[in-house]
KESEDO-372434 format. One record per residue (C-alpha): residue in one letter; x, z, y negated. Coordinates in steps of 0.25 Angstrom, whole numbers, plus 5000, padded with zeros to 4 digits. Each point is the difference from the previous one (the first is absolute). Last residue first. Layout:
% KESEDO-372434
AXZY
...
***
This chain:
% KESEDO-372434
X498445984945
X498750075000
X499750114991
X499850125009
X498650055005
X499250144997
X501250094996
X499650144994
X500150044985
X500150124994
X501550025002
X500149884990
X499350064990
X499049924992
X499849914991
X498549905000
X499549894999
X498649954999
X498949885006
X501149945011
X500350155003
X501649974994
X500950125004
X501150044989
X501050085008
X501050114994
X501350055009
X500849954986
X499349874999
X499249915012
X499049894994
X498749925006
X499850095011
X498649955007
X499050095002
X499250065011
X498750104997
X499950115009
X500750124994
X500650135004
X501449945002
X499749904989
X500049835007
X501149925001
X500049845001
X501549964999
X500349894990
X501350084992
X500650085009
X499750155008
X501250065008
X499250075012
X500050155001
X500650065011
X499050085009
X500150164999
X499049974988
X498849955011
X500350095010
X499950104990
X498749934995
X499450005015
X500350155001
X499350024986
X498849925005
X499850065014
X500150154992
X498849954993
X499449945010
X500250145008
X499550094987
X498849924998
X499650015015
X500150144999
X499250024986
X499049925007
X499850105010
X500150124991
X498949924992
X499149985012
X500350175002
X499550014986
X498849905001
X499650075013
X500250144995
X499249964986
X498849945011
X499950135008
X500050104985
X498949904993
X499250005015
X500150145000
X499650024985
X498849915004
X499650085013
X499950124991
X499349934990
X499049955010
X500049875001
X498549914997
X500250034983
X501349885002
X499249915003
X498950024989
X501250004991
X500349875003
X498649954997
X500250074988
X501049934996
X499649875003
X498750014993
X500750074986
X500949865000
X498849925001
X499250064989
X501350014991
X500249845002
X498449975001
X500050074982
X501449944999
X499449854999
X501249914997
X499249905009
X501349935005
X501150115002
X498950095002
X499649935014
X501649995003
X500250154997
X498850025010
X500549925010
X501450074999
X499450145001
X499349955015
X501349945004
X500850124998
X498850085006
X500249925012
X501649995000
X499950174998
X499150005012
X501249925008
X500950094996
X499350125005
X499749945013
X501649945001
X500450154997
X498950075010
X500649895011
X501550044996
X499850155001
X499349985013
X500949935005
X501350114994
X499150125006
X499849935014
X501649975001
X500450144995
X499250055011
X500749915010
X501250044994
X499750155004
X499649965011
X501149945006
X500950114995
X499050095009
X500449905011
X501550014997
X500050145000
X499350035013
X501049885007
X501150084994
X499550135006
X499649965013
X501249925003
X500850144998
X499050085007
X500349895012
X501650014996
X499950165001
X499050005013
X501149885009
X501150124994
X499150095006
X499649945013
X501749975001
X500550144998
X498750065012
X500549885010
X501550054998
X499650135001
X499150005013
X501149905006
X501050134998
X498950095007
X499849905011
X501650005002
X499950155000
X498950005011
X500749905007
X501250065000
X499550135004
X499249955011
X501349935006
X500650125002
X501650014993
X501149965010
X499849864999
X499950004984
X501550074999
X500549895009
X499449904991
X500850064988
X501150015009
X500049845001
X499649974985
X501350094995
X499850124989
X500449934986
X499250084991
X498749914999
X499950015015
X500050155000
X498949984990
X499149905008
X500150085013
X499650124993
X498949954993
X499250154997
X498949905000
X498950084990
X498750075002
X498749964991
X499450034988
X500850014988
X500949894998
X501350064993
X500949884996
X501850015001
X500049865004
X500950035010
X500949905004
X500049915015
X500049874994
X498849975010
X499550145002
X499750034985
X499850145003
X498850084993
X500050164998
X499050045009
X498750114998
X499150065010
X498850094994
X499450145003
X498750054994
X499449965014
X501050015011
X499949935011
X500949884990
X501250104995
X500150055015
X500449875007
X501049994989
X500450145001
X500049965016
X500949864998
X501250094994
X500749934991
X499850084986
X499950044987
X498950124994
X499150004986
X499250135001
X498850064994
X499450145008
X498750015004
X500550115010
X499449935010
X501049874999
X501250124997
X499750025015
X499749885006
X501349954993
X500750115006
X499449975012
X500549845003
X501550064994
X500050095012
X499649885009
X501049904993
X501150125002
X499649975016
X499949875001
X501049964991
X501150125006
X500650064985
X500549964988
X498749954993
X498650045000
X499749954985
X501149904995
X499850054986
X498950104996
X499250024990
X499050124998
X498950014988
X499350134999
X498850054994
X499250005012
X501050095008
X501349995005
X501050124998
X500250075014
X499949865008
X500949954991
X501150125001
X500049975016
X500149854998
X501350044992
X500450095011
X499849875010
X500649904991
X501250094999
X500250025015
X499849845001
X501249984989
X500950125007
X500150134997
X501450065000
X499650084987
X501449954994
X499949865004
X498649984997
X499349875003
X498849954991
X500249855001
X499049954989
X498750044996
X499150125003
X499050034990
X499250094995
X499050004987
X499050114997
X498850034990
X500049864998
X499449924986
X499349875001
X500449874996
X499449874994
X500549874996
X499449914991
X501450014991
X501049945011
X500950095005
X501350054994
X499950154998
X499750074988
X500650165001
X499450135000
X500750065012
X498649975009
X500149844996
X501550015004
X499750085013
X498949895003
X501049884996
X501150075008
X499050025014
X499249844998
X501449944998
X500950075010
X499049955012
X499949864995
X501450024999
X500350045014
X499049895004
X500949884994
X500349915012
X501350045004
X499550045012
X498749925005
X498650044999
X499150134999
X499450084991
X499050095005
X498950034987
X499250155001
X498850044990
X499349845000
X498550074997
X500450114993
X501049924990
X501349945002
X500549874995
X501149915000
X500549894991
X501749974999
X500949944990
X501149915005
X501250004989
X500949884998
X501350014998
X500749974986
X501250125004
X499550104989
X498549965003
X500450055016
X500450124995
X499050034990
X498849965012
X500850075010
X500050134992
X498449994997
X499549965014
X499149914994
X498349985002
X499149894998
X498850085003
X500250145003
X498650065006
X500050145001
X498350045002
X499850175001
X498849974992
X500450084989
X500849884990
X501249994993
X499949864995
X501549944999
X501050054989
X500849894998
X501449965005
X500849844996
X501350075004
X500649994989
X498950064992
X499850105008
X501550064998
X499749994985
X498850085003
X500550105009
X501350014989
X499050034989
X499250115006
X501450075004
X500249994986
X498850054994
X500050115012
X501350054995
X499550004986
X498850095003
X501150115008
X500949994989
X499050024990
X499450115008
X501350065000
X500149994985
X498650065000
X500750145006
X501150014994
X499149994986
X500250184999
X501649965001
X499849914987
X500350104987
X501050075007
X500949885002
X499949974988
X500450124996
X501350005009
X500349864994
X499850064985
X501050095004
X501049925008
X500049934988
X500250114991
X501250045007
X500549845000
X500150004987
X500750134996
X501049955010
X500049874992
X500050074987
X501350095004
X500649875005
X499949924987
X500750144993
X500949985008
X500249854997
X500050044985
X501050095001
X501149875008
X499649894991
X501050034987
X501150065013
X499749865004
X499849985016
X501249935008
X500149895009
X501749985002
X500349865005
X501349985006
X499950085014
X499549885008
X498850055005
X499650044986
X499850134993
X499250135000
X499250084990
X501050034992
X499550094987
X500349974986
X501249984992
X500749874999
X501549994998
X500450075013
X499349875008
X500749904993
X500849965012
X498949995009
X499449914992
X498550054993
X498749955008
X499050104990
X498950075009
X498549984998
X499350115008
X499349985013
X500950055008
X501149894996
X499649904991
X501049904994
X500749964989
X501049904992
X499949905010
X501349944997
X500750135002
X500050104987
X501250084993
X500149884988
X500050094988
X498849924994
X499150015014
X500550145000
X499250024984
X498949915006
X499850075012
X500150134994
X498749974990
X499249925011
X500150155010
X499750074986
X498649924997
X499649985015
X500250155001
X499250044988
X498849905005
X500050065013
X499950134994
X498849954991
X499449955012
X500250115009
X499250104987
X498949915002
X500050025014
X500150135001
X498750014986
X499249915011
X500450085012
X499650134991
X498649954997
X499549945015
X499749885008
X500549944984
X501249905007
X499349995011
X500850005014
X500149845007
X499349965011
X499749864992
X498650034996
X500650124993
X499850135006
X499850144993
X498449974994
X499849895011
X500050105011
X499150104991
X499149874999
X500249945012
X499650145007
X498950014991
X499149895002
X499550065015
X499649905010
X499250065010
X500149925013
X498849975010
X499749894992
X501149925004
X499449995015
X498649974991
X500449884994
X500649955011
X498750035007
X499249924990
X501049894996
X499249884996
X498850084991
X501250104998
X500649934989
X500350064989
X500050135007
X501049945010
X500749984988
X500150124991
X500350075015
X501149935004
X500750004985
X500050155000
X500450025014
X501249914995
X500150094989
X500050135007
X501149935009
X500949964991
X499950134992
X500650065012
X501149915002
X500350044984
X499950135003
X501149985014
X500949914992
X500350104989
X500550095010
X499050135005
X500350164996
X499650095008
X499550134993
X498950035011
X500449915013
X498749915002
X500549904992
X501249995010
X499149955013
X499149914987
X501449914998
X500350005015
X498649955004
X500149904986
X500049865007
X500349894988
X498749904999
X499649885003
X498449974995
X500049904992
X498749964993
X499149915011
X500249864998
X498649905001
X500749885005
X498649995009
X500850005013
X500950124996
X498850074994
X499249985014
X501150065007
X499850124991
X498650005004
X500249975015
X501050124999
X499150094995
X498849975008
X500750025013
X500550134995
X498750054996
X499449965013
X501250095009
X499650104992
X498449995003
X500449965015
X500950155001
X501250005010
X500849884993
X501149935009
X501450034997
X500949984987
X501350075001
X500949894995
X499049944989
X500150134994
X501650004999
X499849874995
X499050044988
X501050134998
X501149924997
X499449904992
X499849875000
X499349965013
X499949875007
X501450045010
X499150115005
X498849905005
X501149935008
X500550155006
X498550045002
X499849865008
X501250045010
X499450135003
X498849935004
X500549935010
X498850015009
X500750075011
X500850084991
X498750044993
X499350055015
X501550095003
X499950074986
X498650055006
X498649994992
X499550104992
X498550015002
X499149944993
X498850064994
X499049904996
***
């Protein structure tokens, strides 16, 4: 595939402008937004493929919850500008940016590695980098890990440094010493001192100000506080700012070396910029994909686009923004369905559909996941023109049909077998008869070029034309013409109503002029487009009438395999019972048989008959059980233990239902007031059948006469059978 760039005029038709700024906001670095800015479609398929496979990898990592390592970064173009300068010296910030980046290139890689099984061609992207230890370790050798300069980043800074401490120290010592000694004399303000040019100063009252010696280094906005520097603190404060001057020398030196020792990496830290954009511009695709519900549909060879289940990606965030359904489309092109005519009323989504099929193919070509549903497959164009909207042009004083005509003009220079052409409102703008006649052979003309095109319109004759012509189809969006809405639903295979009369009287037009507007059109016409609009409403109800019978179908398929299935369940549990009942009623015979033998040796005492006997019923057993097969046997073992489990499930069931039965009816039974028992009544245990007669009552104790025995007991245990009479 070599595409050929396509015009700035065809990617503001499809709006794709305004999906670059969305993707923008999703990135988090500069450079990633930038990027995501310029993006236009791929010229080379195997790039383009590369792409496509990063971002469904890192997309699937969102999905998964399997976090990437941070890939955000500070830009370092100006940083790298001045390394290039021999002797430059770069801030602090500028190493420790660049640090960042080898590191982050450092991480990338270690994991990708780890994992390339699940990330091969991100794992490859950061491969393409050659990370180099070194430069955070000559980085890390003068920085800190909080941008700060290393105390030992070389000898003579260490030994400065040192020698600043010792000063300070002297300073702090001889500024506490006069501060206490003016303190005593009472010379200081309330606040006793201050800082002024970063050096600890003394707050001393105006009025005392000739009594202390040091330097002034200012005073208050009032005039009666006097800030003044020891004359004790004062050498030592100079000799601070010799060291620091001293210091910051040897800084810039060790920064200028530094510098030195990376300048020959320029090179690989703008290959880290460049594999750490992409990461980023990688990661807002796929988390802009993920909003949208995208994937990567099959990308296949057969020059076959068929969008299933297809959004227009801006109206689908916009619309889920306000809680609005989104209606999603299916179309397909292929060799044998090149060309589709849309047609149907204004207002009644063909714009979109148009929009849709152009920004999801320019999307897909640009790398990105588009939203579709994932068994749908797309093919790759060489070329894509349109020609959508109101094209008039003020300034070159062409007019909307003069446009259409120069832009038919570029078409006919650009169309080939690789190209895929949508047009809106084709033939417009200029004498129907005529402009629909020049339309009529465009058509023809991109028709022989085997060119792929979507195109929208009202003209009868491109209808007309879309049904002679073989690889050529007619389409309508559907128009509910009893309320009078669009339903927004592509039906691919016949021409649409355009429904003029039925729109202008959905927007308020009067009955009466409506009629006077039918008078004046030809008869024919009417009819013709009236048939057309009885073809659509007969065409929506056979396939709602097919849904609801594919619909029955289904259930009434389910419910006869479900039929089945208990049937079989049925057989098995018969059989089950008839094998048990056999078995059982063989054990009763060799029951018997054993118990006549018992009996005869219970008389006779004779063991010698008894054993004789025994050994004859068991090898007549035997015998039967020699004519199965083992196989068959172990079958039959394995049936009958399935049998007896799932009879034991069953009975485990019904056990668990009396049971629960039982506890229900005792809580019925305790949520009933217990009757107050007396002496006389006839009361029986709660658990118990036997009824007795209370003969004595005695601290909530009850003896119970049985007529034979008595017996104490609970009150609570007892239940009320008949109360004493009288």
């Amino acid at each position: 595939m070599a595409v050929r760039k396509l015009s700035p005029k065809t990617l503001e038709d499809l709006e794709f402008p305004e999906v670059l700024r969305q993707l923008s906001g999703y990135g988090l670095t500069e450079p990633g937004k930038e990027a995501a800015l310029e993006i236009v479609p791929f010229r080379s398929e195997a790039t383009l493929m590369a792409s496509l496979g990063r971002t469904r990898e890192y997309l699937g990592s969102l999905e998964q919850d399997n976090r990437i390592p941070n890939h955000v970064f500070e830009p370092v173009t100006e940083t790298l500008s001045l390394l290039r300068i021999e002797n430059s010296i770069l801030p602090l910030e500028a190493f420790r940016d660049l640090s960042a980046l080898a590191q982050r290139i450092g991480e990338q890689q270690q994991y990708f590695t780890k994992y390339k099984e699940y990330f091969p061609n991100l794992e490859a992207w950061v491969q393409q980098a050659i990370y180099h230890e070194a430069i955070p370790t000559l980085i890390g050798a003068v920085i800190d890990r909080f941008g700060a300069m290393r105390d030992d980043a070389s000898n003579n800074l260490l030994s400065i440094r040192r020698a600043m401490q010792k000063v300070r120290g002297a300073i702090t010592q001889s500024f506490n010493a006069s501060l206490a000694s003016c303190q005593k004399a009472d010379y200081l303000d309330e606040i006793r001192e201050s800082v002024v040019e970063n050096r600890r100063v003394l707050a001393v009252k105006a009025m005392y100000r000739r009594r202390v010696k040091g330097s002034v280094m200012g005073t208050s906005k009032t005039g009666s506080i006097v800030f003044i520097e020891p004359e004790a603190a004062l050498q030592h404060s100079r000799e601070l700012q010799l060291l620091e001057l001293e210091e910051q020398e040897e800084i810039r030196k060790i920064l200028r070396t530094l510098g030195n020792n990376l300048r020959p990496y320029i090179g690989d830290f703008e290959t880290y910029q460049s594999v750490l954009t992409e990461m980023d511009l990688t990661a807002a695709k796929a988390r802009y994909g993920k909003d949208m519900g995208a994937v990567l549909p099959e990308i296949n060879q057969q020059r076959r686009l068929y969008l299933r289940e297809a959004y227009h990606p801006l109206l689908l965030l916009s619309n889920r923004a306000r809680s609005q359904k989104t209606w999603p489309q299916t179309i397909e092109l292929s060799p044998e369905h090149r060309i589709i005519v849309i047609s149907g009323p204004n207002a009644g989504g063909k714009s979109i559909t148009l929009k849709t099929i152009g920004l999801l193919q320019v999307m897909l070509q640009s790398g990105m996941l588009i939203p579709v549903h994932e068994r749908s497959s797309c093919c790759l164009f060489d070329q894509i023109l349109t020609d959508i909207g109101d094209n008039q042009s003020i300034e070159n004083h062409l007019s909307t049909y003069s446009y259409r005509l120069q832009n038919m003009n570029r078409f006919l220079r650009k169309c080939g077998p690789g190209t895929l052409f949508l047009i809106d409102e084709f033939g417009t703008g200029s004498d129907p008869e005529l402009g629909g006649a020049l339309a009529e052979t465009f058509l023809e003309t991109f028709y022989e070029r085997k060119s792929f095109g979507v195109v929208t319109t009202h003209y009868a004759n491109l209808k007309a034309l879309a049904d002679e012509l073989p690889s050529a189809t007619n389409a309508n969006m559907l128009f509910n013409s009893q309320t009078l809405e669009p339903t927004f639903q592509l039906e691919i295979g016949q021409p649409g109503s355009s429904f003029t009369f039925e729109v202008a009287q959905k927007n308020g037009i009067p009955f009466n002029l409506i009629n006077r507007a039918k008078k004046k059109v030809a008869r024919a016409k009417i009819r013709f487009d009236e048939s057309i609009a009885k073809l659509q409403k007969q065409r929506r109800q056979m396939a709602e009438t097919g849904n609801r019978l594919q619909e029955e179908e289904g259930k009434a398929r389910e419910e006869a395999q479900r039929l089945e299935v208990l049937n079989e369940k049925m057989r098995n549990k018969l059989s089950g019972y008839q094998e048990l009942y056999d078995y059982h009623q063989r054990m009763i015979h060799l029951g018997t048989k054993i118990d006549q033998v018992a009996e005869q040796y219970f008389r006779d005492k004779k063991k010698r008959p008894l054993i004789s006997e025994l050994i004859r019923i068991v090898e007549t057993e035997n015998s039967k059980r020699k004519q199965q097969a083992p196989i068959k046997v172990q079958e039959e073992k394995t049936r009958k233990a399935a049998i007896a489990k799932e009879l034991q499930q069953e009975v485990n069931v019904v056990r668990k239902q009396k049971a629960a039965a039982r506890k229900k009816e005792t809580v019925k039974e305790k949520k009933k007031p217990k009757p107050v028992l007396r002496v006389g009544d006839r009361v029986r245990l709660s658990e118990g059948k036997a009824v007795g007669t209370i003969d004595s009552l005695e601290k909530n104790r009850a003896v119970v006469n049985y007529g034979i025995f008595t017996t104490q007991v609970s009150v609570d245990q007892l239940e009320l059978v008949e109360a004493a009479k009288g």
